[in-house]
N, C-alpha and C positions, 0 to 999 in steps of 0.2 A: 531735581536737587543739584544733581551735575551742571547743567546746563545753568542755572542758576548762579551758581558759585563760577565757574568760567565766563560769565557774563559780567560780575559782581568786581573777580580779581584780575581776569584775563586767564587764567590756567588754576589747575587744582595740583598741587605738589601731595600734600597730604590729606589720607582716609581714613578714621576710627568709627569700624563698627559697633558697636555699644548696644543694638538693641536688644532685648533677650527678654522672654515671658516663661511663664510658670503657672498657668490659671487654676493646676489643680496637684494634688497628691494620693495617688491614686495606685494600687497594684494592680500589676500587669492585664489580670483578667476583668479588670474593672472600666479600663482605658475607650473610650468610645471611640470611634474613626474622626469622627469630627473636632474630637481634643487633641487626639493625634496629630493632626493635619494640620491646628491651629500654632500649635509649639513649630513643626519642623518647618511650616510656613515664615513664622518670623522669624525662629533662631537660626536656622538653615539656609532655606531658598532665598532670604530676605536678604542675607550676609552675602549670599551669588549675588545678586542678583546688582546688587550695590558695587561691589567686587566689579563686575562687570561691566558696567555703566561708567565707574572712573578708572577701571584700567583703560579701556579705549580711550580714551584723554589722555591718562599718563602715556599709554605707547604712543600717539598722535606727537606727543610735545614730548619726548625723550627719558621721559623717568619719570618715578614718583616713588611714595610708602604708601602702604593700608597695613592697619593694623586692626587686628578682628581682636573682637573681646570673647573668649573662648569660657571655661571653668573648668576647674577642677575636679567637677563630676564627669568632663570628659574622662577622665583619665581611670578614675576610680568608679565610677557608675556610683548609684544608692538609691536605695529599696525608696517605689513610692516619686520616682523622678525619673521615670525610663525615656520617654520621648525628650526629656530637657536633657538627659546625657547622650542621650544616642546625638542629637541635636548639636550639642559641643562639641563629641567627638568628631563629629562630622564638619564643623568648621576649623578644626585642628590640621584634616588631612586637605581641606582643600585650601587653607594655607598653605602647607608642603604644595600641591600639586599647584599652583598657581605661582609660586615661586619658582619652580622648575621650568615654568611655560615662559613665563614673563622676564627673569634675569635678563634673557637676550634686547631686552630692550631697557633695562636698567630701573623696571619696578620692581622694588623690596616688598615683599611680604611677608611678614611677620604675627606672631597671634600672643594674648595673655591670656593665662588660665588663675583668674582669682580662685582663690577660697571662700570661707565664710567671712561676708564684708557685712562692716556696720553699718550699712546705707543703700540704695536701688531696690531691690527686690526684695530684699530684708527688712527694709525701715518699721510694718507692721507688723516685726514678732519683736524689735529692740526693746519697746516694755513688758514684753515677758520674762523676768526673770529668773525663773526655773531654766525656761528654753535655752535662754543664751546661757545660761549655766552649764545646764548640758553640754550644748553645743560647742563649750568654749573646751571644752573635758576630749574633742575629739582634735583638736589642737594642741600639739607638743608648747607652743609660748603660752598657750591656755588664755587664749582673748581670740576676739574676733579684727579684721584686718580693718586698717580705716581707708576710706577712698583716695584718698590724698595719696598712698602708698603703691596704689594700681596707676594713679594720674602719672606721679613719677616715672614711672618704667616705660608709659604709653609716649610721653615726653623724651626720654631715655632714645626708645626706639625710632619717633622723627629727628631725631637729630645726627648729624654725620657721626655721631661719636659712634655708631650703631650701622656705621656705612658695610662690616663684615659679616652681620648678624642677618641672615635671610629663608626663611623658610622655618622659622625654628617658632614651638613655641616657649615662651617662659610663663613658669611657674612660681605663683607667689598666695602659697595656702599656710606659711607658718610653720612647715612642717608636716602638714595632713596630709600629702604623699605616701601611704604606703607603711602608714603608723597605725592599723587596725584599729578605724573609728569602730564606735556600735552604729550601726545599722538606723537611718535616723525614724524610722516605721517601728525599731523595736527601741529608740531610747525615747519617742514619746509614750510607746506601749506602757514602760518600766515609768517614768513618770504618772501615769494616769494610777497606776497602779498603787505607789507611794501616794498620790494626794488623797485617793479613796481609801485608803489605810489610814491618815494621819483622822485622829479624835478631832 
């Protein structure tokens, strides 16, 4: 991919990690090794590994950005997504830590930690109604965020306007920071429960 794209432009200035999986929802004791190892495979080792491959580029040719796409379950964990937060958290600090290595050679790194977004990994619960309902209930602006909103910030971040901004992540959940959602294992619980009640 690297080598591609330096082939393609001549150099690679900017990196957005984006990729991230979710295959299942699952409590702790439920989690099989090979689910495990599939999340922290893409959303982890995969963000290194990429990390990696165009930092050597950027240090070769004097600078660059990566900007990792993190979440906001890093920060906050929730029941039912252990490996995909442990997975976020983890590419939160080796933003920090790669920042700290790389400065000297004038690579930014920086990460986003979305919230609940109306598109990527979401798009097959958006016609559920109840869900996003819910869901929106664990958001102080009580909607879900739109992609467009995270593009911004990622744009934000390559751009020089963003030249002091390094090692950091930002957050853009609406407010879901720290505003005691319910629990999203107990707000479908409380939903199943209300539909099998409703005549």
């Amino acid at each position: 991919m690297v080598e591609e794209a330096v082939n393609t432009f001549g150099r690679i200035d900017i990196l957005v990690n984006n990729a991230g999986v979710n295959p299942f929802i699952l409590e702790a004791e439920k989690i099989k090794e090979e689910g495990w190892d599939q999340v922290i495979d893409v959303n982890l080792k995969g963000v290194f590994l990429c990390c990696q491959a165009a930092g050597k580029k950027m240090i070769e040719q004097g600078g660059g950005k990566i900007i990792n796409i993190s979440s906001a379950a890093g920060f906050l964990g929730e029941q039912g997504f252990l490996p995909y937060s442990v997975s976020k958290a983890g590419v939160m600090m080796l933003t920090r830590v790669l920042a700290y290595e790389w400065s000297k050679h004038h690579v930014i790194v920086n990460a986003i930690a979305p919230g609940l977004i109306a598109g990527g990994m979401n798009t097959p619960i958006l016609n559920k109604e109840i869900l996003v309902s819910g869901l929106t209930q664990q958001v102080p602006l009580k909607r879900l965020g739109k992609p467009e909103e995270i593009v911004k910030i990622a744009l934000f971040l390559a751009s020089e306007e963003s030249s002091y901004i390094n090692g950091t992540t930002i957050v853009a959940d609406g407010g879901m920071t720290g505003y005691h959602p319910v629990g999203f294992l107990d707000l479908v619980s409380g939903m199943m429960k209300k539909k099998s009640s409703t005549p």
